[in-house]
N, C-alpha and C positions, 0 to 999 in steps of 0.2 A: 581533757586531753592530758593523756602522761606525758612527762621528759624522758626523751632517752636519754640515759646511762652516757658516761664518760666514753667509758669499754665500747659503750652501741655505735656509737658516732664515730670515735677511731674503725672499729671492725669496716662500716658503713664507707669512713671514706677511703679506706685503702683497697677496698673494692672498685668503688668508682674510680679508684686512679689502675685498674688492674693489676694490682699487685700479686693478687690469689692466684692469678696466671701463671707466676714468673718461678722459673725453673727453684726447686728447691722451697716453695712456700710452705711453711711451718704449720700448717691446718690453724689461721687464730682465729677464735670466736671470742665472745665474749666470756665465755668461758674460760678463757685464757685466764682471765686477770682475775679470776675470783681468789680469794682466797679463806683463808681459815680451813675448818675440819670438815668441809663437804666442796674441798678443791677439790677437784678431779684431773690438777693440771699440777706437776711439782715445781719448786720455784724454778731449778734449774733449765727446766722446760720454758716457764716464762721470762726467765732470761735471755735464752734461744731466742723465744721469738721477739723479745725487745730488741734483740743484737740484729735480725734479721731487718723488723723494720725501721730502724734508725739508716741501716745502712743502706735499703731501698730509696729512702726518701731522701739521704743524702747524694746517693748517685741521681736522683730525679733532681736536683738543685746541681750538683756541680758534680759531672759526669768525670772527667781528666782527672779531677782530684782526688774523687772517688777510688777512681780507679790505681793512680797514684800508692795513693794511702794503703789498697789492700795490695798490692804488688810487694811497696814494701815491708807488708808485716808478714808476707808469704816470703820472701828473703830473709827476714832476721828469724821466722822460723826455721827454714834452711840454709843457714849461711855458706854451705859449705856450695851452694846449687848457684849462686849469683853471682 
């Protein structure tokens, strides 16, 4: 019996928490996180989707603060709008 992969078990349980649902989902596969000279995925891209699902799961843990937190980095990007 193989082990899955770090990458398979993440993919795996962000599914089960329905995250590939949620408006704006990054397509991540395991593929995501490979890297070296047969990525098929650029860091930049895998950054995206680290930033996406930190911020998923952190709104799934503490929803108001979540929301909090991106309200205010959407105001200190536009200061002049708040």
């Amino acid at each position: 019996m193989s082990v899955p992969s770090d990458a398979a078990l993440l993919v795996r349980n962000l599914r089960l928490l329905n995250l590939d649902l949620q408006t704006g989902w990054p397509d991540v596969t395991i593929d995501t996180f490979r890297a070296g000279k047969n990525a098929q995925v650029t860091q930049k891209e895998r950054v995206k989707c680290a930033e996406f699902i930190l911020y998923k799961l952190f709104e799934l843990f503490d929803y108001p603060t979540a929301k909090f937190v991106r309200h205010a980095r959407c105001c200190h990007a536009k200061a002049d709008t708040c």
